[in-house]
N, C-alpha and C positions, 0 to 999 in steps of 0.2 A: 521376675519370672519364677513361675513353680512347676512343679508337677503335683498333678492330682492325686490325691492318695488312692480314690479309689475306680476314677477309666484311667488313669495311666497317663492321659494328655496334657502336653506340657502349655503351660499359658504366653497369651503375648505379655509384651515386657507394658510393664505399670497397670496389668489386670487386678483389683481385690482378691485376696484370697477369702476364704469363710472357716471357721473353724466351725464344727458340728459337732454335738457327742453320739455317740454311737453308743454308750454304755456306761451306767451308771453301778453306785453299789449302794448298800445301805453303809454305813459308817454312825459309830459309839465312838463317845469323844469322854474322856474320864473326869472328873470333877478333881480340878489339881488346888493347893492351898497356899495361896501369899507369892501370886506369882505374876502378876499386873503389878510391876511398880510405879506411881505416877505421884504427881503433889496435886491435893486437894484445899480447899477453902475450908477451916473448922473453927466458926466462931470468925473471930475477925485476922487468925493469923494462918499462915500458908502452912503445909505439915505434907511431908514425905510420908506415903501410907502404903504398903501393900493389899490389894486387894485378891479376893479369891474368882479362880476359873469357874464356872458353875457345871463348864461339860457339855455333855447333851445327847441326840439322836439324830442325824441330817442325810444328805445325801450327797455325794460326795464322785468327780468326774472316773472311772473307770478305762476308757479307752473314750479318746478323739480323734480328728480326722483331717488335714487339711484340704481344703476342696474345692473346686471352679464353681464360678456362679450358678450353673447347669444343672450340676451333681446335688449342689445346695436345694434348691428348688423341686427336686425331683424328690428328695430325703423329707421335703415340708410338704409335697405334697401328700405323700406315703403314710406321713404322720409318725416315721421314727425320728425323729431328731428330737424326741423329749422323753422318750417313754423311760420309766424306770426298769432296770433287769437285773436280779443278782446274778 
């Protein structure tokens, strides 16, 4: 059992819930150096290697939601449950 984040109504018991996002952000992720540590194959012998983050540009969850089948459906129908928003 839950309650719905956003009508308030609480669900019968062993209903799915749905997570939805409601808001997104832009997100910069920094280029960091020798910080993946793994072992790689070099030649024919195994070797401890650090490798580098490269970073990047993405998008990143903001505010979500959890929510009844109902509410879900109505959000998909609407067409927010994907849009990007800073």
């Amino acid at each position: 059992m839950y309650k719905c984040e956003l009508c308030g109504t609480v669900s019968a018991p062993r209903t799915p819930a749905q997570k939805v996002i409601l808001q997104t952000r832009r997100a910069t992720y920094p280029h960091h150096q020798k910080v993946n540590a793994c072992w790689k194959w070099i030649g024919d012998r195994r070797r401890f290697v650090r490798t580098d983050d490269p970073g990047g540009v993405g998008w990143e969850c903001a505010r979500e939601a959890l929510v009844c089948e109902s509410c879900a459906k109505k959000l998909k129908s609407n067409g927010l449950e994907s849009l990007p928003s800073d």
